[in-house]
C-alpha positions as a printed Julia matrix, in Angstrom:
93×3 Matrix{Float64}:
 105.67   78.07   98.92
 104.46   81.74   99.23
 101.06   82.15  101.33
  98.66   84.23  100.07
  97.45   87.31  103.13
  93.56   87.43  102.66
  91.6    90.45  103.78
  87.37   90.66  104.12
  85.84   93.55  102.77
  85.73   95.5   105.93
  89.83   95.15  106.43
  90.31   95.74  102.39
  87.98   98.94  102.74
  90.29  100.23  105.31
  93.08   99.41  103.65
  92.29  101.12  100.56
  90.57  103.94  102.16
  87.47  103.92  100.74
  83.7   102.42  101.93
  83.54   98.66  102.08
  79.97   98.91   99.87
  81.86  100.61   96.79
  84.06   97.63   96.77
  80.78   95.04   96.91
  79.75   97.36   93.93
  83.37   96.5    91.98
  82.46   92.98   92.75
  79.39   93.56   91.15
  80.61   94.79   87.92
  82.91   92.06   87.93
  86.03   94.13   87.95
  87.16   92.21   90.9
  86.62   88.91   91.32
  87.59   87.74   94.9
  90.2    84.71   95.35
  87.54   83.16   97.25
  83.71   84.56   95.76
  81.49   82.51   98.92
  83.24   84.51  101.37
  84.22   87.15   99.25
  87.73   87.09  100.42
  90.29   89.75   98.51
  94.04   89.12   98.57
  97.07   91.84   97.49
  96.78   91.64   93.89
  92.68   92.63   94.2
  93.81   95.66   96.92
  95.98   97.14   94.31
  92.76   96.74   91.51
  90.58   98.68   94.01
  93.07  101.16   94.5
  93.42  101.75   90.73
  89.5   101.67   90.04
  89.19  103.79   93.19
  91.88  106.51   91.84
  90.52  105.91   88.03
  86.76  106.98   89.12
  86.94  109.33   91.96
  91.01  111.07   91.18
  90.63  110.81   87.64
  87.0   111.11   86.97
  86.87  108.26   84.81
  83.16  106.86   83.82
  81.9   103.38   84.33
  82.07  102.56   81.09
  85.37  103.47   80.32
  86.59  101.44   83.47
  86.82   97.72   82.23
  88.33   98.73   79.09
  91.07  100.33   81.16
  91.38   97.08   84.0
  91.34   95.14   80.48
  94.47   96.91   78.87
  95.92   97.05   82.36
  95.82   93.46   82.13
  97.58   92.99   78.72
 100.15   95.22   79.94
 100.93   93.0    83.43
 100.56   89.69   81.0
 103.05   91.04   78.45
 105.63   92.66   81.17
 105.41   89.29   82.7
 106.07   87.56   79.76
 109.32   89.85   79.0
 110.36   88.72   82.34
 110.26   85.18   81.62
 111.6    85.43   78.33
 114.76   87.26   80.04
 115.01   84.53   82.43
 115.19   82.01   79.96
 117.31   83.94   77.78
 119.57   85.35   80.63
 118.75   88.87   79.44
């Protein structure tokens, strides 16, 4: 069984490098939804989110508007690459 490494907003804002209140406002918009929403605990898979949102809005200058339907294809992409890799398991690709 694989534990899952939880970090509160203050140790995911540090991680990421950017200010713990732009990552309540990605809660907010619902493009990250915490493992555990009461305490607002993050785990890995959210860190890497905030990193891309982070890059996507203040790299890439990408609007908010624009940024769900980016997470959203982002998504289809990790769904279908996981798929593929459980197709190739079954298969022995």
């Amino acid at each position: 069984m694989r534990t899952t490494i939880t970090f509160e907003i203050s140790e995911a804002a540090n991680h990421c490098g950017i200010e713990a209140e732009e990552i309540l406002q990605f809660i907010s918009f619902e493009w990250i939804q915490p493992m555990e929403i009461e305490k607002l605990l993050l785990d890995e898979d959210d860190l890497s989110r905030i990193r891309l949102i982070s890059e996507l809005k203040n790299k890439l200058g990408v609007n908010n508007e624009a940024v769900p339907i980016i997470l959203h294809l982002v998504d289809q992409l990790n769904h279908l690459h996981l798929g593929l890799r459980n197709d190739a398991r079954i298969f022995k690709v």
